[in-house]
Phi, psi and omega in degrees: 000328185281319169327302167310283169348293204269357148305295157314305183275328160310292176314315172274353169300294160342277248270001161247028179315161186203126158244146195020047170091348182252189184237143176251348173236150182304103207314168162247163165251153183205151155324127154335126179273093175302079168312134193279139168281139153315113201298309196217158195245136195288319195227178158215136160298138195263122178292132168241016145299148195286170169219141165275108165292355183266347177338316209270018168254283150331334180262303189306310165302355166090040180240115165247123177244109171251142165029064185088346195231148148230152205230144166246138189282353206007076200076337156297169163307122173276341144316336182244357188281145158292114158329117189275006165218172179281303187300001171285273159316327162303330205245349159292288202279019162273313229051028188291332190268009127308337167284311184312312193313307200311289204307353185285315179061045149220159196328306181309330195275331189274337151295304172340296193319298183314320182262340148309348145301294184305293223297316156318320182274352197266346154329144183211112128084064181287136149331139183295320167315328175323148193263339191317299198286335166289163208290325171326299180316305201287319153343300133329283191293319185283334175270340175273292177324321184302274190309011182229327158005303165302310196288325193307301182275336170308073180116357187275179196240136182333276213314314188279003169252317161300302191325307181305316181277344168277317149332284206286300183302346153310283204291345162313296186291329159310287206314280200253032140283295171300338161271000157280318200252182197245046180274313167257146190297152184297324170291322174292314206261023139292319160308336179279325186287323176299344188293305186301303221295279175318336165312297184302328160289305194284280183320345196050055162324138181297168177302325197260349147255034123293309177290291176343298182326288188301335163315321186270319193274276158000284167323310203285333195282317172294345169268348145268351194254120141279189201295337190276332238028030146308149173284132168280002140315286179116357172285116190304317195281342171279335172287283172344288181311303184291332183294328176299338176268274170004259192320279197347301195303324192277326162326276160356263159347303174305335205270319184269027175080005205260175185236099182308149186302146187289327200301322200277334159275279175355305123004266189343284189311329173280313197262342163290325151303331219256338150307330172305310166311329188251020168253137160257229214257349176277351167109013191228129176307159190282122216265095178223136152051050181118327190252133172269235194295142172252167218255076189347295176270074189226280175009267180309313175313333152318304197290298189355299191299336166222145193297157187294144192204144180282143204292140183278189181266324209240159175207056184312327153321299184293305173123018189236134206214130197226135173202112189239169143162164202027051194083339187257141195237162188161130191236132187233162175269059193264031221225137134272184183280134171350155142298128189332314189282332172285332180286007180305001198214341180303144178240140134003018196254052198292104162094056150264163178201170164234140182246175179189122149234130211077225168287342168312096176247132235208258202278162181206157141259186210268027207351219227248129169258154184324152166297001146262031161248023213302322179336299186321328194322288186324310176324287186323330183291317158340102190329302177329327176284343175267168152280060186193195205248115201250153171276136176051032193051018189282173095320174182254004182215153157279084155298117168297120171319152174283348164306315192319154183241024165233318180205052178324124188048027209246162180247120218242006162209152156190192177292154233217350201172083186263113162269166175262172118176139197237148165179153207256137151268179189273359169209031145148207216266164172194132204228127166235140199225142161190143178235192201226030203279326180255063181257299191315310193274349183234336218030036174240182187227168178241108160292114193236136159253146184230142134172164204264112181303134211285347166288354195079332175317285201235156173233153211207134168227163183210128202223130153234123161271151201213120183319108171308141151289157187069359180246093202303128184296132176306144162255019117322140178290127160259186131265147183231157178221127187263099169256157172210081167311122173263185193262167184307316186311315184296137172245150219223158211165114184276136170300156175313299150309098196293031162239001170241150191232141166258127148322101151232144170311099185305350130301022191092326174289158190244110188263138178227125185253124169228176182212169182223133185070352171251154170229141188243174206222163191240092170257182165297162156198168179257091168305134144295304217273067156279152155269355144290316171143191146003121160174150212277166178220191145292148160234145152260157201220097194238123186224141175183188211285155209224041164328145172304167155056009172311124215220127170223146177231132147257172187206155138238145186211123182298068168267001170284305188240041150219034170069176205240112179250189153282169191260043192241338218266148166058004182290114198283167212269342169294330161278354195302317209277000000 
């Protein structure tokens, strides 16, 4: 059997090599590997998500509420009822909602557990479609069995503890049957490998599948965490979610005396700044590529591991650029688009940005909408949906429709070359940008300069097209249209001069938005990422001819508490010219 084991996991190490973002050698197929059930599991992983005791009250009355939808089982089976979403079911069949039971910490709540649990593992022969079954879903369940065990096991009767432990070794084996084959998504399959990993520990696995293991979960983590710690999705919200896993495991490791893999403290040591880098002053990440409201105490459970510290600036890997001072803040997008396997969640946003002062998030884009808005998804995605400039209302990226049978939501042209390059003046920060997304359909490239004044007073922009090389310029008229979605909170009132719009704050401070050579218009716009859900707001809006060398310069500026200067003042020297 360790031969066969140790075959299995060699092969998947192959087969998940990656060049240039994509994968080049071929996943293998081999027979499922029958994993021995464990007699007794030595440790368990600590769930470190908040949890709600009253949740485990609500489940016991047959009430399950997943991504939006609740459905009450009125006594059935929640595993035998029709799902009212895939996402639903998804979120049925992980168990992640085994913490709420645990944290209720009573007899009633640790029999439900038990027995929603029997009723699942006593399941045969799901469809391969069931979501129950996928390797993420399964992933996910394997990591909720683990950290939930004590509550599982404790007072339970021989039939439910062999049930339990043939289960895990099932489901070991579906895992590293599935890191072979192209059954997990490229995305998925660092949560699959950590899981097997954690199998392996929590079961005391013999040493050479423990190493295979920690060899395959090492590999998927240096090909997805980059050198910045960034995700190579580029989505923020996937660095949380994984950092939630992560630390248990490095727990795991603590607890058995052992000396955790260095890749996996590296990791850590990496992606916790680098949330940082995409928070604002208000607690909440930077609405990019995917991510919505964000989940306070997610958060805090996070920062718990490092002392508070200031956030770098820079993220080059990723694609992200931070510029602070005096309260005034822009989180910028500096990024090309995921690797293909990697886009499913990815957006359209190339060289947007957010502003934000203070506690104030003040420019925004319409981030990610909740999972009962799913309708929205498409929208969000949208170039239209940014703080930034789209040609002809097009976007800068291809999204294949979630329908497509080749490359369902995945993103399948964008820009191919974006540039950076940051340097400080004598009067203040300054970031130049251009990507290339409309160069193949327009032949033009969109050049944006941003920058922030060392007082904080003004943030400054500059937005040019520019003829691609090698490329003819379309002789159709086009339009380009410049937005800058505000957040719901900011109240917005076009100024007297019809080339200013004023801004106010929920603290109170008064922002003056101007353009130069344009006139801006006040439309609607949609926040996904409320935590209530969708809701409306503002935009500001600037369109005109999308001309070759179309040169437009805006500013916002901070005039309740520091008077009304010209806006000709402190402008720094790279926009001068």
């Amino acid at each position: 059997m360790r031969e066969r084991l140790d075959r299995l996991l060699r092969l998947a190490a192959q087969a998940a090599e990656f060049a240039v973002g994509r994968v080049v050698a071929p996943y293998q197929a081999w027979r499922a590997i029958r994993f021995r059930a464990p007699e007794r599991l030595r440790i368990a992983p600590q769930d470190i998500r908040t949890a709600d005791a009253t949740v485990a009250d609500e489940i016991y009355a047959g009430y399950f509420s997943f991504d939006g939808k609740i459905l009450n089982v009125r006594g059935r089976s929640p595993f035998s009822v029709e799902p009212p979403s895939v996402g639903w079911r998804r979120s049925l069949g992980g168990f992640s909602w085994l913490r709420h039971l645990r944290v209720a910490d009573t007899p009633l709540a640790r029999e439900n557990a038990r027995a929603l649990v029997g009723e699942f593992i006593e399941l045969r022969g799901l469809p391969a479609e069931d979501p129950a079954v996928e390797p993420v879903v399964a992933a996910r369940r394997m990591l909720s069995f683990l950290a939930h065990s004590p509550m599982l096991l404790d007072g339970a009767e021989a039939e439910f503890y062999d049930g339990f432990m043939r289960a895990l070794a099932e489901g070991a084996g579906s895992l590293s049957l599935a890191l072979g084959r192209r059954h997990a998504r490229a995305a998925d399959r660092l949560l699959c490998a950590l899981a097997l990993l954690e199998f392996g520990i929590c079961a005391d696995a013999d040493s050479e599948m423990q190493s295979q293991a920690t060899k395959l979960f090492i590999q998927e983590l240096e090909r997805q965490i980059l050198r910045d710690g960034g995700h190579i999705g580029r989505n923020p919200k996937t660095i949380l979610e994984l950092l939630l896993d992560f630390l248990p495991l490095w727990q795991l490791y603590a607890a058995r005396g052992v000396n955790p893999p260095q890749a996996l403290f590296g990791a850590i040591e990496r992606m916790i700044p680098m949330l940082r880098l995409l928070q604002h002053g208000d607690g909440a990440l930077a609405l990019f590529n995917g991510m919505d409201a964000t989940a306070p105490g997610k958060l805090a459970t996070v920062f718990m591991h490092e002392p508070p510290r200031d956030p770098p600036l820079s993220a080059p890997q990723s694609g992200y650029q931070r510029m602070v001072t005096n309260g005034a803040l822009a989180i910028i997008d500096a990024g090309a688009p995921p690797p293909q396997e990697f886009s499913r969640a990815a957006h359209a946003g190339a060289l947007s940005f957010e502003f934000s002062l203070g506690r104030d998030r003040v420019v925004v884009n319409c981030g990610a909408p909740s999972a009962q808005q799913e309708a929205l998804r498409e929208i969000a995605r949208a170039t239209a949906a940014h703080s930034t400039l789209a040609i002809d209302d097009q976007s800068s990226c291809e999204i294949a429709p979630v329908s497509s049978k080749r490359h369902p939501g995945l993103i399948v042209d964008g820009p191919r070359n974006v540039r950076m390059e940051r340097r400080q003046t004598k009067s203040g920060q300054v970031i130049e940008l251009a990507h290339d997304g409309y160069a193949r359909r327009f032949g033009l490239i969109h050049e944006r300069t941003l920058a922030l004044t060392n007082d904080g007073v003004r943030f400054i922009g500059q937005e040019r097209l520019v003829v691609a090389p090698d490329v003819v310029a379309q002789a159709t008229p086009l339009q380009f249209v410049l937005r800058f979605h505000l957040h719901p909170g900011v109240r917005v009132q076009m100024h007297a001069d019809e080339r200013k719009v004023e801004l106010t704050l929920p603290s109170g401070a008064l922002l003056l938005f101007e353009a130069s050579n344009f006139a801006p218009k006040i439309e609607e716009s949609l926040f996904f990422a409320a935590p209530e859900g969708a809701r409306k707001t503002v935009q500001i809006v600037i369109t005109g001819p999308a001309a070759a060398q179309m040169r437009l310069r805006w500013s916002f500026r901070r005039v309740a508490d520091f008077g009304d200067r010209d806006a000709s003042d402190a402008v720094p020297a790279s926009l001068d010219s």
